[in-house]
C-alpha positions as CSV (number, residue, x, y, z in Angstrom):
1,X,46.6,106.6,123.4
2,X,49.2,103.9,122.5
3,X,51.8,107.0,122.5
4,X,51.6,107.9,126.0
5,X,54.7,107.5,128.0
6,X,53.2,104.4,130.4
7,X,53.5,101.7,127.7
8,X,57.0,102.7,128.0
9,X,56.9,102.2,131.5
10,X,57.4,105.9,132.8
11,X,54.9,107.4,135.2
12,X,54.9,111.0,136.2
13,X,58.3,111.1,134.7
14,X,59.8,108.3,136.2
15,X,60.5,104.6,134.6
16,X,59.0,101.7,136.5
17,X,59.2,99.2,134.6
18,X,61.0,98.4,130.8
19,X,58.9,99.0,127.9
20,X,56.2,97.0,127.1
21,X,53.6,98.0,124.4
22,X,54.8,95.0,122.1
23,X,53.3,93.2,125.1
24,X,50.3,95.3,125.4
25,X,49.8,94.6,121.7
26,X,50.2,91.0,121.3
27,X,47.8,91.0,124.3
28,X,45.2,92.6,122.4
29,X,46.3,90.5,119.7
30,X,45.9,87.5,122.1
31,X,42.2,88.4,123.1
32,X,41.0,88.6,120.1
33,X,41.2,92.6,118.9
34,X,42.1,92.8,115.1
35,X,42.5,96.3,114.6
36,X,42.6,99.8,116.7
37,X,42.8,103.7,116.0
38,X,45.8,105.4,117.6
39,X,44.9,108.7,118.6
40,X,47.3,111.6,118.5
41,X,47.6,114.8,120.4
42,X,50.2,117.1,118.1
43,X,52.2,116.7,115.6
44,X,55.1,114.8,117.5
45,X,52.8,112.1,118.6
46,X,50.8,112.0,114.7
47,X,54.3,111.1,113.1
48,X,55.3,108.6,116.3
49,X,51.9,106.8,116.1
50,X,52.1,106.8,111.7
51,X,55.1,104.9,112.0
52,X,54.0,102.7,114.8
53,X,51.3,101.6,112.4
54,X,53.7,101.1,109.5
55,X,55.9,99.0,111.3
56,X,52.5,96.7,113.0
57,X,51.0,96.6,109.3
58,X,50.9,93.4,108.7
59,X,49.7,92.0,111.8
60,X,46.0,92.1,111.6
61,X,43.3,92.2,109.6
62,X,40.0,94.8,109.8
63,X,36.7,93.1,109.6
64,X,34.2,94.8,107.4
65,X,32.6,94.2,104.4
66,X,29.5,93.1,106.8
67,X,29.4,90.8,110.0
68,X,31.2,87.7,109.3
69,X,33.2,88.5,106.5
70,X,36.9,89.4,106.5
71,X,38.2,92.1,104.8
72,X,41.9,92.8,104.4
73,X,43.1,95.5,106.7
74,X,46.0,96.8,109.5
75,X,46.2,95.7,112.8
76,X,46.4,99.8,113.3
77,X,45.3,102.7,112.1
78,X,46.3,106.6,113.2
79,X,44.6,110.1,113.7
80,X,46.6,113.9,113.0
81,X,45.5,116.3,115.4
82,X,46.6,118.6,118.1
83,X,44.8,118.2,122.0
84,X,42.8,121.4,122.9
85,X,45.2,121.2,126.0
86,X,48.4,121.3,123.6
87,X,47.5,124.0,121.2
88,X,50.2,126.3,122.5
89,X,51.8,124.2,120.2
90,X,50.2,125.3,117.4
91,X,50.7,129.3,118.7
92,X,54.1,128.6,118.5
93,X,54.4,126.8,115.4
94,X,51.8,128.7,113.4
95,X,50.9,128.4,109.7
96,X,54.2,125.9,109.0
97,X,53.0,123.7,111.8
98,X,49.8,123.3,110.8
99,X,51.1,122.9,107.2
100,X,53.3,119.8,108.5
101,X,49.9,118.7,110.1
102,X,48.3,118.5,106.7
103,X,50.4,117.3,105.2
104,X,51.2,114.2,106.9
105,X,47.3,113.8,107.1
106,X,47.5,113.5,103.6
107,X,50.3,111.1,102.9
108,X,49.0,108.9,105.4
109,X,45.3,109.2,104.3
110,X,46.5,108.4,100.5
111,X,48.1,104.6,102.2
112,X,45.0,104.6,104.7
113,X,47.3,104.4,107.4
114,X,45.4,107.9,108.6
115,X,41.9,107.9,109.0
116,X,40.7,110.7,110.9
117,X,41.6,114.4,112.1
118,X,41.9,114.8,115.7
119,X,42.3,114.2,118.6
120,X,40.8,117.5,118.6
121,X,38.2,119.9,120.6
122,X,37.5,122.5,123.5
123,X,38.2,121.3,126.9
124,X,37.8,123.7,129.9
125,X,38.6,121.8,132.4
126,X,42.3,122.4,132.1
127,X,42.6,126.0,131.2
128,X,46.0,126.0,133.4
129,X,47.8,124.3,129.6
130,X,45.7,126.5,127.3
131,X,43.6,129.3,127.3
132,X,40.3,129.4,125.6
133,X,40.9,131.5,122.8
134,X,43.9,129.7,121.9
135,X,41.5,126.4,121.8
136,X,38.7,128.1,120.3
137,X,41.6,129.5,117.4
138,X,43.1,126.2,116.2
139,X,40.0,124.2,117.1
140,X,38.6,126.0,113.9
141,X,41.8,125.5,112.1
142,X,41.2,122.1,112.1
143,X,37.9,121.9,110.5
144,X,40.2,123.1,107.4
145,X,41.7,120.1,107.8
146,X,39.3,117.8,107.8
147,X,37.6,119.6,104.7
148,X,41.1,119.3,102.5
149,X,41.4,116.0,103.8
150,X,37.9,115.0,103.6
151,X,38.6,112.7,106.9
152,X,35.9,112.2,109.5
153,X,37.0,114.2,112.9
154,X,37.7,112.5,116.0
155,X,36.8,115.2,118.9
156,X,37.6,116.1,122.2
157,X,34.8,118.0,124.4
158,X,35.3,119.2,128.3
159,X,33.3,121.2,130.1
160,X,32.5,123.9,127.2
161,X,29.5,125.2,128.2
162,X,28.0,125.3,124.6
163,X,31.0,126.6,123.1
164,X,31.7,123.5,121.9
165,X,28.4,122.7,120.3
166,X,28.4,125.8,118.5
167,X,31.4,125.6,117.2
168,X,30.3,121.9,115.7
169,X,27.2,123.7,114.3
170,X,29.1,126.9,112.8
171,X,31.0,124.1,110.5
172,X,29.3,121.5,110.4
173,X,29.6,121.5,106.5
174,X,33.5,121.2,106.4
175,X,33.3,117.9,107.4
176,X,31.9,114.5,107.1
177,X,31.6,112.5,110.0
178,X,32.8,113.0,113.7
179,X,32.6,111.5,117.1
180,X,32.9,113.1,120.2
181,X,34.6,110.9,122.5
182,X,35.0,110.0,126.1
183,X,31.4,111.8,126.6
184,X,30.5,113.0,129.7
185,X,27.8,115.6,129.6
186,X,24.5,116.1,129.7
187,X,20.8,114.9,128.6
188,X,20.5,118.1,126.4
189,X,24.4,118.6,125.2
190,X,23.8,114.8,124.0
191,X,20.5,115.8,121.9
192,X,22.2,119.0,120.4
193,X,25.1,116.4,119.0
194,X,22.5,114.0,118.0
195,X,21.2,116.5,116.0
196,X,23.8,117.7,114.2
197,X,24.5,114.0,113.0
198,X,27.4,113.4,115.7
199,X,28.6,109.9,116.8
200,X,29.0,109.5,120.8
201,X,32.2,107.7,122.0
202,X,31.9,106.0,125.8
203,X,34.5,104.8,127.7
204,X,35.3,104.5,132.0
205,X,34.8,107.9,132.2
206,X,31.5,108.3,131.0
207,X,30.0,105.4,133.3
208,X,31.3,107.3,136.8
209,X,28.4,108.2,138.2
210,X,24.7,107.2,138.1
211,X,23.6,110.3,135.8
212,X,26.6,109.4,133.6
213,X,24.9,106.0,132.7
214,X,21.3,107.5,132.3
215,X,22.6,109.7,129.9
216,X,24.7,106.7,127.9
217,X,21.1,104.8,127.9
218,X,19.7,107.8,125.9
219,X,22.3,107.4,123.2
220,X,20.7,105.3,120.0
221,X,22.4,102.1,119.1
222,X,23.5,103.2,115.8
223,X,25.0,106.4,117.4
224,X,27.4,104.5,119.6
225,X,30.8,103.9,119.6
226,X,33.6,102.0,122.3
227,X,36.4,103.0,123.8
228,X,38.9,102.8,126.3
229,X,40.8,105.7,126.1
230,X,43.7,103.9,127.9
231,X,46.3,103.9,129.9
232,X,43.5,106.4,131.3
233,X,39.9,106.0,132.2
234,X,39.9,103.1,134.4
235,X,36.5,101.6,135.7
236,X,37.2,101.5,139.3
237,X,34.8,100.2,142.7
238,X,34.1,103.9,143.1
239,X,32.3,104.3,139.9
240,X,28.4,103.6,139.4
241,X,29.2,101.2,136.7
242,X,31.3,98.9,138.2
243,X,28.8,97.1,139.7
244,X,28.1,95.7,135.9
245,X,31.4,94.3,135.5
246,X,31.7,90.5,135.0
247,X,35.3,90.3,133.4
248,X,38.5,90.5,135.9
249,X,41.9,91.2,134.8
250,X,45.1,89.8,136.3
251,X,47.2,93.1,137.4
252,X,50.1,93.8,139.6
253,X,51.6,96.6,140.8
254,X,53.7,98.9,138.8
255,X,56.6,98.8,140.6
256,X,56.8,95.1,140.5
257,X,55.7,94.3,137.0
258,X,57.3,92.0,134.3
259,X,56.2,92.5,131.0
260,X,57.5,88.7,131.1
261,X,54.2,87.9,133.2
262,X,51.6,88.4,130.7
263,X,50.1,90.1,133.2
264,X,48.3,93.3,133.0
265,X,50.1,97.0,135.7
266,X,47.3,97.6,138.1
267,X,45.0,100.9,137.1
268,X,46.7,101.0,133.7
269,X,44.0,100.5,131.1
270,X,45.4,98.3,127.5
271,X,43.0,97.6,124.6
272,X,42.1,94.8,126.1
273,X,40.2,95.8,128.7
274,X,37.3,97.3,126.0
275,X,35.5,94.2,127.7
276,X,34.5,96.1,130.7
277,X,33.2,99.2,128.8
278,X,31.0,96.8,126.7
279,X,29.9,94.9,130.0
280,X,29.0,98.3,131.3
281,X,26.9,99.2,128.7
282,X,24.7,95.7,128.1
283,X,24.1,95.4,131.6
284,X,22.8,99.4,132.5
285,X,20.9,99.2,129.2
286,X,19.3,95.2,129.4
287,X,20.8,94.9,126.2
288,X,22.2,91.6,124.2
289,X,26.0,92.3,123.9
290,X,26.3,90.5,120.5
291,X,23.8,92.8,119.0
292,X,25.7,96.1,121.2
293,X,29.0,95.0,119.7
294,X,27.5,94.2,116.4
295,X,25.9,97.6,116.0
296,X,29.1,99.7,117.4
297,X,31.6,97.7,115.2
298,X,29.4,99.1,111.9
299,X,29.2,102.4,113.2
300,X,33.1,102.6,113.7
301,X,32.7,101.1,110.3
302,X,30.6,103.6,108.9
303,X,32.6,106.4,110.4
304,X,36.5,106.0,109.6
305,X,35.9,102.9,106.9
306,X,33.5,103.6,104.9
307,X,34.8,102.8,101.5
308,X,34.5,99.2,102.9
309,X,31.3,99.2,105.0
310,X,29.6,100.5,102.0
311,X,28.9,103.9,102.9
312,X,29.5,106.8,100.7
313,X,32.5,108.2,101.4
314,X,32.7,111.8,102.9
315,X,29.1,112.1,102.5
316,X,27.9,112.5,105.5
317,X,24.5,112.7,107.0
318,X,21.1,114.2,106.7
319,X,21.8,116.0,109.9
320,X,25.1,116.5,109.9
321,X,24.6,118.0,106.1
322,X,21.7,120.2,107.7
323,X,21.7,121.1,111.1
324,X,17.9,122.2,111.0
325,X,16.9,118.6,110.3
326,X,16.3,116.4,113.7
327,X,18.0,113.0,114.1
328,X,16.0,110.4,115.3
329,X,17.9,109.7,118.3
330,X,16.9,110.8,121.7
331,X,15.0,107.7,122.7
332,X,16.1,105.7,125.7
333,X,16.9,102.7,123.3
334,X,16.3,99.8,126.2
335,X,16.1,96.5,124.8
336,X,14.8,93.2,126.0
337,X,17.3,90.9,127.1
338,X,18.5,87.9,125.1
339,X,18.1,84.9,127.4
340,X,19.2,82.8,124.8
341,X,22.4,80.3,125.4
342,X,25.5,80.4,122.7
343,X,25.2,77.6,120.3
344,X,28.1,75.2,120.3
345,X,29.6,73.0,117.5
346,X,32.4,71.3,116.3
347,X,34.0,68.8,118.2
348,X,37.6,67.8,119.7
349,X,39.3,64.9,119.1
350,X,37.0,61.3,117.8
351,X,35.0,59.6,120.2
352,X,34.5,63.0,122.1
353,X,31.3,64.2,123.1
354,X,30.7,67.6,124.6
355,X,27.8,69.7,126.6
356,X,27.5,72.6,127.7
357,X,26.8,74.1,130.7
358,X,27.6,77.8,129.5
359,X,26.4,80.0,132.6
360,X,25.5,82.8,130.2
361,X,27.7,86.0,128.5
362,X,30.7,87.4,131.1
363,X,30.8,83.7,132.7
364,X,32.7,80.6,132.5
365,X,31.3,78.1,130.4
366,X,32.4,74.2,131.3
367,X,32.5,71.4,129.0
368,X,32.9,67.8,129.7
369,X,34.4,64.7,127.8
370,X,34.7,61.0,128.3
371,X,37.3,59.4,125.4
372,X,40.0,56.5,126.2
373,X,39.3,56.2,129.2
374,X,40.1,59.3,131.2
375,X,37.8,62.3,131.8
376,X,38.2,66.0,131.3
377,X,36.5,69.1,131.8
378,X,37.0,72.1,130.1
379,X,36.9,75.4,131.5
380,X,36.5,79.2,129.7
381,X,37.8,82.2,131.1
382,X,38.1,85.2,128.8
383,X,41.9,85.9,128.6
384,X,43.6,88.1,131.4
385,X,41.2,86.4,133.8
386,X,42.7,84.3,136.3
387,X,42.0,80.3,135.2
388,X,41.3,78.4,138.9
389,X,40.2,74.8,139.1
390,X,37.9,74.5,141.4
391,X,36.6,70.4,140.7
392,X,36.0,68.6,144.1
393,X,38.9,65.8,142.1
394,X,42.3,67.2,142.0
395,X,43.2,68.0,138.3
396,X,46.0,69.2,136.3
397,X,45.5,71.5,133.3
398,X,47.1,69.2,130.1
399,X,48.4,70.7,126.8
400,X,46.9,68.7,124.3
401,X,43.7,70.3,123.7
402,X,43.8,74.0,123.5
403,X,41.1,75.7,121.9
404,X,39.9,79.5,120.7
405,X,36.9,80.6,120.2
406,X,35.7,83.9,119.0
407,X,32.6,86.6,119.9
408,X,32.3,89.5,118.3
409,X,33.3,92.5,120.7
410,X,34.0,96.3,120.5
411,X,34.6,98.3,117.6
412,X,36.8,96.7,114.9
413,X,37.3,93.9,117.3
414,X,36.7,89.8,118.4
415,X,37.2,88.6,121.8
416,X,38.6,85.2,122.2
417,X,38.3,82.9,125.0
418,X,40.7,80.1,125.7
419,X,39.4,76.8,126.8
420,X,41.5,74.9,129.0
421,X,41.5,70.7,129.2
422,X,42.1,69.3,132.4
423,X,42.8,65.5,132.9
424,X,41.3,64.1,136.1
425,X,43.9,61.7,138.2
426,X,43.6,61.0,141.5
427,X,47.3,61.5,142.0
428,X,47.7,64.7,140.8
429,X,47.7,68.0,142.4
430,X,45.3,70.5,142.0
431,X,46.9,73.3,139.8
432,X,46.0,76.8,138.6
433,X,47.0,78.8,135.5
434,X,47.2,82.4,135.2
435,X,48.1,84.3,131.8
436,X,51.9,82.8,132.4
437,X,50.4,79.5,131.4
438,X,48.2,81.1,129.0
439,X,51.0,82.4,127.3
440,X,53.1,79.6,127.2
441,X,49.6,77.5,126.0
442,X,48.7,79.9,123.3
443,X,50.5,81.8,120.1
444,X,49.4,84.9,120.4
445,X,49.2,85.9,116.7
446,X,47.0,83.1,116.1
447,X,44.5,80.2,117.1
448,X,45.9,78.1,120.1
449,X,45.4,74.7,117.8
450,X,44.1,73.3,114.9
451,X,40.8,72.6,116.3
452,X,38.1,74.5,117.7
453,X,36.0,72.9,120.2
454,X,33.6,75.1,120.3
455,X,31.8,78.2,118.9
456,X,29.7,80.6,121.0
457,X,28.7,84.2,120.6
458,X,29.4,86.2,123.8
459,X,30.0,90.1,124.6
């Protein structure tokens, strides 16, 4: 939700702080996300978010084309749709408004700027914006989209007591591919999507509460895909999967942000913060992350690209192209946990030596060197995370070896962690670097220098 009004810096109407989603961006940019999917909520925010991608298209690339392999792409990419909770819009509007909808589905679709219909659905929990026939009415409508269009649907479901689900059945044939996201209900709403060849979208608010994350372990691998679903849907101490959380993010409060900080506004979710969702996940589920964010990242794939992941195009399932025929998801999908240490290679400057005394995925790994004369000791933090040197010798952090290294995480994304060097002298003062320094240490549109000392696979 890139669109919404708090990367502006205006909450509940008010403006806290100047705008910032340049920031937000290149902070995605900076830990490691190549590409995203801007959802939209009517046609206002469709044509706002098009042109936001047109104007970011050349700063990223989409990996595809399998695992390891680059394939030329945006840096974003944008859905048409109306909100179940805005289709008043559409009663207003009528034929012409859902005209302009298709139509600028299509001229972005033809430039692959666009790439699904949606955001949307049926959400009952706020009847108070829009009744339920007035959902119910244009949620149909926009099956017609997605059938002229031929793009997969991204959906919205609240609440619906079935109505939702049957509504998916009734036209199932109009469209290729969909996920519902931000799910949140049951064990047997879950099977009924399964069935009908849906993909399942998690995010903060599907990991509240302990019968939230039983249900997310029933969802099979290849069914899964990540969100956040930001500014909203914060993991917070309250919720059952916090506990799972290994990642912290430097925030301040609203009121006294900078975008100049490089910090992140306290209880605002950004793209970045995708690490906690996939933390959630792999440690509820005893799961390998690599092979989590491997999986989800050729679903998403799959889904919305599939012209370069090598599916059919607008084909669809087995399921979703008959409903009668079962999926074979439903089973709990727990897999054994990969003990297994990140490899390292490459080297820094000549005469260095490095090892490794990586603590494991979601930790800080450390790495020491002894070369002319002085020694030096690395430390990893993934990006946002507070960097604190903590050596019994007093340190300083030094400039001149800056690293990147990248792990594949979330969909259509690599996290990158930024390794530190920090010269031992006995007459320096201890020192600490936040993402100020970070920022000031690292471009944020590309590696941090010119060599890598390491490699390792993480979340």
């Amino acid at each position: 939700n890139l669109m919404d009004g708090m990367y502006q810096g205006v909450y509940h109407g008010k403006q806290r702080h100047s705008p910032d989603l340049d920031k937000v961006l290149g902070r995605s940019k900076l830990y490691g996300i190549v590409s995203m999917l801007v959802t939209a909520g009517s046609l206002t925010e469709a044509r706002d978010a098009l042109s936001l991608v047109r104007r970011t298209e050349e700063k990223g690339r989409l990996v595809g084309g399998g695992l390891g392999q680059n394939t030329p792409g945006k840096f974003l990419y944008s859905t048409v749709g109306v909100h179940p909770t805005r289709c008043n819009e559409l009663e207003e509007g009528g034929e012409e408004y859902l005209q302009s909808l298709l139509d600028l589905a299509m001229e972005g679709a033809k430039t692959g700027h666009v790439v699904a219909i949606g955001e949307c659905g049926l959400d009952y929990d706020r009847l108070k914006f829009c009744t339920k026939e007035v959902q119910q009415r244009w949620f149909e409508r926009h099956f017609e989209l997605a059938n002229k269009t031929g793009l997969p649907m991204f959906l919205h479901n609240r609440n619906t007591s079935g109505d939702f689900v049957k509504m998916i059945r009734d036209n199932r044939q109009r469209f290729s591919e969909g996920v519902v996201h931000s799910f949140d209900g049951d064990e047997q709403e879950l099977k009924e999507l399964l069935d009908l060849g849906m993909y399942i979208g998690i995010n903060g608010c599907s990991l509240k509460t302990e019968e939230n994350l039983k249900v997310m372990a029933q969802i099979p691998l290849e069914r899964l895909m990540v969100e956040t679903d930001g500014p909203w849907c914060e993991i917070r101490k309250s919720h059952a999967g916090f506990k799972y959380l290994k990642t912290q993010f430097d925030a301040i409060k609203k009121e006294k942000y900078d975008p100049k900080s490089g910090l992140c506004v306290k209880n605002r979710v950004e793209p970045c913060h995708i690490q906690h969702v996939y933390e959630v996940i792999a440690g509820y589920r005893n799961i390998d992350p690599v092979k989590l964010s491997h999986q989800c990242l050729q679903n998403t794939m799959k889904v919305f690209f599939p012209s370069i992941s090598g599916g059919p195009a607008n084909a669809g399932s087995d399921a979703a192209r008959n409903p009668d025929t079962k999926s074979s998801g439903g089973k709990k999908g727990k897999g054994k946990a990969n003990r297994s240490r990140p490899s390292l290679s490459g080297g820094g400057p000549s005469g260095t030596t490095l090892r490794s005394k990586l603590a494991g995925p979601g930790s800080r790994a450390s790495y020491e060197s002894t070369s002319g004369g002085f020694h030096a000791r690395m430390l990893w933090y993934p990006i946002c995370s507070e960097w604190r040197r903590d050596q019994p010798t007093p340190i300083r952090a030094v400039r001149t070896r800056a690293a990147k290294t990248k792990h594949t995480s979330s969909a259509g994304s690599v996290t990158a962690m930024v390794a530190i060097a920090a010269a031992t002298a006995a007459s320096r003062k201890p020192s600490k670097v936040g993402m100020r320094g970070l920022n000031r240490l690292a471009a944020p549109w590309g590696p941090l220098d010119r060599w890598s000392a390491a490699t390792a696979l993480g979340k």
